[in-house]
SELOVEX-51050 format. One line per field, with one value per residue (C-alpha): residue number from 1; x, y, z. Coordinates in Angstrom, 2 decimals, always signed. Each point is the difference from the previous one (the first is absolute). Layout:
BEGIN
num <- c(NUM ...)
px <- c(X ...)
py <- c(Y ...)
pz <- c(Z ...)
***
This chain:
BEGIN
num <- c(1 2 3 4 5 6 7 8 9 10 11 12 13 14 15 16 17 18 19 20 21 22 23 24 25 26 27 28 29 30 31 32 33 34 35 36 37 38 39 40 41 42 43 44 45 46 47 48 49 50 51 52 53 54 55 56 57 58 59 60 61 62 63 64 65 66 67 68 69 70 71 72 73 74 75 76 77 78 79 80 81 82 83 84 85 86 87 88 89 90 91 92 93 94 95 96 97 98 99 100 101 102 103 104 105 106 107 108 109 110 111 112 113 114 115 116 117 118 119 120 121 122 123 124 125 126 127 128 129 130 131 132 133 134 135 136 137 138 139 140 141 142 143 144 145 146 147 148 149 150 151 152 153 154 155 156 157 158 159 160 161 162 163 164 165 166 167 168 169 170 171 172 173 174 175 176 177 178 179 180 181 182 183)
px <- c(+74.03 -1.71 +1.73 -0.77 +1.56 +2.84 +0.24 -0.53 +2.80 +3.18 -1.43 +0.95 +2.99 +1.31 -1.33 +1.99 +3.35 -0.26 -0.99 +2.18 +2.92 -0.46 +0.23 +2.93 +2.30 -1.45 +1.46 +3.15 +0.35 -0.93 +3.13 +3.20 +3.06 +0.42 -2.90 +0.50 +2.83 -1.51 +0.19 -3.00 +0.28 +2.46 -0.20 +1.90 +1.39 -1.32 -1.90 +0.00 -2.38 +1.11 +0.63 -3.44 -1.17 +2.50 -1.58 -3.62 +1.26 +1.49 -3.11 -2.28 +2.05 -0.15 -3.84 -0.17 +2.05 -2.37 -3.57 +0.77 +1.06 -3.53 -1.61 +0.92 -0.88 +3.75 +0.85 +1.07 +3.15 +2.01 -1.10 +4.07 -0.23 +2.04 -1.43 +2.51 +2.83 -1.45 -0.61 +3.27 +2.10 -2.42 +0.02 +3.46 -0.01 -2.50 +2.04 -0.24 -0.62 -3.21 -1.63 +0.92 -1.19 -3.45 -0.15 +0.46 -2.72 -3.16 +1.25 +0.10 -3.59 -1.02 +0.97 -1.82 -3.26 +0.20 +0.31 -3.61 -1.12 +0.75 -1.77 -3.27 -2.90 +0.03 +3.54 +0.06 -1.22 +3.42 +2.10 +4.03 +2.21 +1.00 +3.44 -1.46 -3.86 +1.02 -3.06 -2.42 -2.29 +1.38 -2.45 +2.42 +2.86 -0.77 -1.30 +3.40 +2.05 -1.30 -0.76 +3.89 +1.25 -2.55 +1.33 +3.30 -1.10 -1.39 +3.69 +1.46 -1.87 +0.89 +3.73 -0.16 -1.97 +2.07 +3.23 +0.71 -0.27 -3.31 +1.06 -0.69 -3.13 -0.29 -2.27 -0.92 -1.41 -3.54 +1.43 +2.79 -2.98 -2.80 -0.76 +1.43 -2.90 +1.36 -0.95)
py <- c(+40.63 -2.59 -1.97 +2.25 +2.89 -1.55 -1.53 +4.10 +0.51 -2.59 +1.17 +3.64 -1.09 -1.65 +3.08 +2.31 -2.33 -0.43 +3.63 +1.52 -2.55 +1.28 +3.95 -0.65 -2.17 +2.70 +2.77 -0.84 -1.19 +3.52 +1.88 +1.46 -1.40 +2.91 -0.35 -3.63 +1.30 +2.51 -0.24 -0.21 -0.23 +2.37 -3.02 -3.42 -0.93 +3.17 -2.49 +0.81 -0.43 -3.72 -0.98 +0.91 -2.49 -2.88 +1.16 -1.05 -3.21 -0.95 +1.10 -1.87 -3.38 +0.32 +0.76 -3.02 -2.62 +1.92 -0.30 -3.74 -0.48 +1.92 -2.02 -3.60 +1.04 +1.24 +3.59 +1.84 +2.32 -0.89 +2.20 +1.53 +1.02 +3.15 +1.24 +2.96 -2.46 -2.53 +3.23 +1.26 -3.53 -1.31 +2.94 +0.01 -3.50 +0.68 +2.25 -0.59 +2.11 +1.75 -2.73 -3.12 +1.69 +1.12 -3.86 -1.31 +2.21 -1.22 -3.24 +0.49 +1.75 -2.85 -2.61 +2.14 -0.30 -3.86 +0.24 +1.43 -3.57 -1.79 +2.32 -0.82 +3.20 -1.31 -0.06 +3.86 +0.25 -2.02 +1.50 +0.51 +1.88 +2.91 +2.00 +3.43 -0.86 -2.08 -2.93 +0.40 -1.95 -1.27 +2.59 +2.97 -1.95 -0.59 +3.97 +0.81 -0.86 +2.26 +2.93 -0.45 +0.43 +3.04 +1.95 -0.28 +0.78 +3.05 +0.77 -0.42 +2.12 +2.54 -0.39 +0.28 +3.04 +2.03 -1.67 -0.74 -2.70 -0.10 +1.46 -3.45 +0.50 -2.16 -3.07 -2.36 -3.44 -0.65 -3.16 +2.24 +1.76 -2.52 +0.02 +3.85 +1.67 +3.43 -0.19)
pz <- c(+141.01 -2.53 -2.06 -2.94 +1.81 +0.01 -3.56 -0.66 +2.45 -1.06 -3.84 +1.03 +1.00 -2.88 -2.03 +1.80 +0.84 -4.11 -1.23 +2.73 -1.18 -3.44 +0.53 +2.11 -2.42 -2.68 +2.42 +0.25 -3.79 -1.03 +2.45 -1.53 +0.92 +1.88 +2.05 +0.28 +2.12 +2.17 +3.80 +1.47 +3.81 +2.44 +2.58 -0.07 -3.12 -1.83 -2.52 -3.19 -2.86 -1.04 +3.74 +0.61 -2.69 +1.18 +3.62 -1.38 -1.49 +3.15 +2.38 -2.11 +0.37 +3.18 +0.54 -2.26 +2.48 +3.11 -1.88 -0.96 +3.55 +1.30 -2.31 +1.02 +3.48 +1.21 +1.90 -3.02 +0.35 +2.84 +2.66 +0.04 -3.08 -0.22 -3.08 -0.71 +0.53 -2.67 -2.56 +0.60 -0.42 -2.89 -2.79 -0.33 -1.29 -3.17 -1.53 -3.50 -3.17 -0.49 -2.56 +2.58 +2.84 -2.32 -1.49 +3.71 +1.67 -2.73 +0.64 +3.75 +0.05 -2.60 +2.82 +2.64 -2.38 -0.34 +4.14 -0.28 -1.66 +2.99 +2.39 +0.31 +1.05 +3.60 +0.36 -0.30 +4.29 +0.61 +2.32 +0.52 +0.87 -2.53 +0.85 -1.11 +1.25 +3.30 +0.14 -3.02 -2.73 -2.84 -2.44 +1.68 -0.86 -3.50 -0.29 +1.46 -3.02 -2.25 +2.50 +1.10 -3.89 -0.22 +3.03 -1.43 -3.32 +1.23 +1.67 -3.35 -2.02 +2.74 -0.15 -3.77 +0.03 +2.23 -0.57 +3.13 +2.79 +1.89 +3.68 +2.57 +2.06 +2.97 -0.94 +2.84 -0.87 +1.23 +1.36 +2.30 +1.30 +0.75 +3.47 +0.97 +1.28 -1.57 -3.20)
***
C-alpha cells in the first residue's frame, strides 16, 4: 500500500469514527424515556438501552489504553482478557442519567478522534493483540469501534421495534477460533 493509500485509509477512519460518533449520540438523544429503558439482550445482564450506551463508553476506553499500547510498540490487550467478564463488571459502574452518559460518550469519541492525530498512516499495519479479533493491525482496531456501536445499534432498534429483548445467538470471537481447522 503507498503512502497515499494510507493517508486515504486513517482519513476514512476518522470520517467514519466521527460521522458514526455523531448518529450514535443523535440516536440515543432522540429515545423516550421509555425506550431508554428497554431491555435489549435475554443473555447476561439483560442490558438495557442506557447500559448499552455506558457499555460503548466503557469499550471505547479500553480500545483506547490497547491502541496507545499497539502504538508505542507494546502487545495490546492482555492476551487473558476475558472480554465478557470486563463488559459485565464495567457497565454497571457508568450508570448515570441519560444526558451524563450522552455528554460523556461525544467527549469519549472526541478523545478517540484526537488519538487519530498521533497515529501516523504507517502506524495503521501495527499489530496487537485485540480480545474480540485475537492478533490484528491497528486499521481493524480503529474500524472496530464504530462497527462494534453499529452492531449494537442495529440490536436496539430491534428491541424497540418489537418490544422485546433480542433472543442471544451464540457469537464466538474470531480470536476464540483462530487456529480451529473447522471453520
Amino acid at each position: 500500500m503507498s503512502e497515499d493509500e494510507f493517508e486515504v485509509s486513517l482519513g476514512r477512519i476518522r470520517e467514519r469514527l466521527s460521522s458514526e460518533g455523531e448518529k450514535t449520540a443523535e440516536f440515543f438523544e432522540a429515545l423516550t424515556e421509555a425506550d431508554w429503558d428497554q431491555q435489549v439482550y435475554t443473555t447476561g445482564s439483560g442490558w438495557r438501552v442506557s447500559q448499552l450506551l455506558a457499555h460503548f463508553i466503557s469499550a471505547e476506553r479500553t480500545f483506547e489504553i490497547f491502541i496507545r499500547d499497539v502504538l508505542k510498540g507494546g502487545p495490546g490487550a492482555p492476551r487473558d482478557f476475558d472480554i465478557d467478564a470486563f463488559n459485565e463488571s464495567e457497565v454497571p459502574e457508568l450508570q448515570a442519567p441519560r444526558s451524563e452518559l450522552i455528554r460523556t460518550y461525544r467527549s469519549t469519541r472526541r478523545r478517540t478522534l484526537e488519538l487519530l492525530d498521533e497515529v501516523d498512516s504507517t502506524d495503521l499495519l501495527k499489530r496487537g493483540y485485540h480480545p474480540w479479533f485475537g492478533d490484528s493491525q491497528l486499521d481493524d482496531m480503529l474500524k472496530l469501534i464504530y462497527r462494534h456501536n453499529i452492531i449494537h445499534l442495529r440490536d436496539i432498534r430491534r428491541a424497540l421495534k418489537s418490544h422485546a429483548p433480542v433472543p442471544h445467538l451464540d457469537v464466538i470471537p474470531p480470536a476464540a477460533t483462530a487456529g480451529r481447522e473447522d471453520r
